[in-house]
SELUM-336244 format. One record per residue (C-alpha): residue number from 1; residue in three letters; x, y, z. Coordinates in steps of 0.2 Angstrom, whole numbers, plus 5000, padded with zeros to 4 digits. Layout:
<doses>
+-----+------+------+-------+------+
! pos ! code ! east ! north !   up !
+-----+------+------+-------+------+
! NUM !  Ala !    X !     Y !    Z !
...
+-----+------+------+-------+------+
</doses>
This chain:
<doses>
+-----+------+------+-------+------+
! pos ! code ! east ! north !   up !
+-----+------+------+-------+------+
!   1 !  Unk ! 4629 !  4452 ! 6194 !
!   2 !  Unk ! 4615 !  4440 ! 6190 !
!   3 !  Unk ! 4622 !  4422 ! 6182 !
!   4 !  Unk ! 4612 !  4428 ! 6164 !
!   5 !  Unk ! 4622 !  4443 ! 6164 !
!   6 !  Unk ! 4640 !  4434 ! 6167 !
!   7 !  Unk ! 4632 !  4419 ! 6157 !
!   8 !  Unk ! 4631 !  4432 ! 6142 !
!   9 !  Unk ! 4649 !  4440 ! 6146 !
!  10 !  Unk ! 4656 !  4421 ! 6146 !
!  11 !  Unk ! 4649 !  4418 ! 6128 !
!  12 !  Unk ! 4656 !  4438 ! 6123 !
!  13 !  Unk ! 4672 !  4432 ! 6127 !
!  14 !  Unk ! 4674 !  4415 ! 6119 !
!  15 !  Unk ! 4667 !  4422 ! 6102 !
!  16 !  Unk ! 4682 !  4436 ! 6105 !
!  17 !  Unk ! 4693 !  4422 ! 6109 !
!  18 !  Unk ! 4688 !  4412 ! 6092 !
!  19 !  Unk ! 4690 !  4427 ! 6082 !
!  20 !  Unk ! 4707 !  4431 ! 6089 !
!  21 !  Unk ! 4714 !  4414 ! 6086 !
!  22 !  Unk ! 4707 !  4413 ! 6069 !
!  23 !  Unk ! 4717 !  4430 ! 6069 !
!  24 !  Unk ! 4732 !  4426 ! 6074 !
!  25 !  Unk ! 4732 !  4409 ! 6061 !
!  26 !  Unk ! 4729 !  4418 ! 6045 !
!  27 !  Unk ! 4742 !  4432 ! 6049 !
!  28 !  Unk ! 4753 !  4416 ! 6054 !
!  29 !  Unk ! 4750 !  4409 ! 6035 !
!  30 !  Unk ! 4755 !  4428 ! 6030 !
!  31 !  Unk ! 4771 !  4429 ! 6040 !
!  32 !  Unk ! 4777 !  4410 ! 6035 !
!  33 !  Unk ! 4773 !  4415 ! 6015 !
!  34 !  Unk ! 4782 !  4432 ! 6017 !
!  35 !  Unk ! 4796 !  4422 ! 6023 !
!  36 !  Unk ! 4796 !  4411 ! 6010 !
!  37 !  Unk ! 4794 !  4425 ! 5998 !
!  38 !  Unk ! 4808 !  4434 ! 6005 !
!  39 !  Unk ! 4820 !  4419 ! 6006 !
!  40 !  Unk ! 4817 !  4416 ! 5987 !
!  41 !  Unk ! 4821 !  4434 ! 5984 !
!  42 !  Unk ! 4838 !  4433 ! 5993 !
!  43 !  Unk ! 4842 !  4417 ! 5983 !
!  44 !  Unk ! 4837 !  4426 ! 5965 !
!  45 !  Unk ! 4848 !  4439 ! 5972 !
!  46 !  Unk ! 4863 !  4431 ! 5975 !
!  47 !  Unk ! 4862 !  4420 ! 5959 !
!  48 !  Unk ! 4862 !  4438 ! 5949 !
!  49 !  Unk ! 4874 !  4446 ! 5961 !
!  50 !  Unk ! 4886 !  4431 ! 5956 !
!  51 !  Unk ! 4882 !  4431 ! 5936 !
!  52 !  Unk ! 4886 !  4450 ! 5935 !
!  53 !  Unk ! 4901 !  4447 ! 5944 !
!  54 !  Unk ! 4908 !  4434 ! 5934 !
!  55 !  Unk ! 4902 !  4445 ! 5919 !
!  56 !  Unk ! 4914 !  4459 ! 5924 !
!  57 !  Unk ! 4927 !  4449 ! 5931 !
!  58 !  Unk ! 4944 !  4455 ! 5922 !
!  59 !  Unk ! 4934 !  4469 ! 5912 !
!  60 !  Unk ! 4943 !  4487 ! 5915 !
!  61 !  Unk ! 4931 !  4501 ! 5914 !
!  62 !  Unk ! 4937 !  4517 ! 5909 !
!  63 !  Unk ! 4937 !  4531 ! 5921 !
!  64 !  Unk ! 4929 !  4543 ! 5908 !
!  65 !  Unk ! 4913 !  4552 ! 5909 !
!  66 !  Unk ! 4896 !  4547 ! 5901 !
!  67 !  Unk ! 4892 !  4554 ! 5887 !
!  68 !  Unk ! 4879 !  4565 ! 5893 !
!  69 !  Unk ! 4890 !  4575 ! 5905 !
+-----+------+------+-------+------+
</doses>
């Protein structure tokens, strides 16, 4: 292999590499966003799990059928 040739194959791989972290820091933004995303979800959840709870909280339903049965 002639130093042009493996000159060439150098410069390949570092515009590769570049690409590749460039990559890898914009799908890290994606995962760190989804995270928050998903962590405010949880929260939102749990608020609404506990208002609907304390919404039927000493409430009897009856053990009828819907109407539409």
């Amino acid at each position: 292999m002639d130093e042009r040739s493996e000159d060439e194959r150098f410069v390949r791989l570092e515009v590769k590499l570049a690409y590749l972290e460039k990559l890898t820091l914009e799908l890290n933004e994606v995962v760190i966003t989804q995270g928050q995303l998903i962590d405010g979800l949880n929260k939102r959840l749990s608020r609404l799990e506990g208002q609907v709870q304390s919404s039927t909280e000493g409430r009897e339903f009856p053990h009828e059928k819907p109407p539409h049965y």
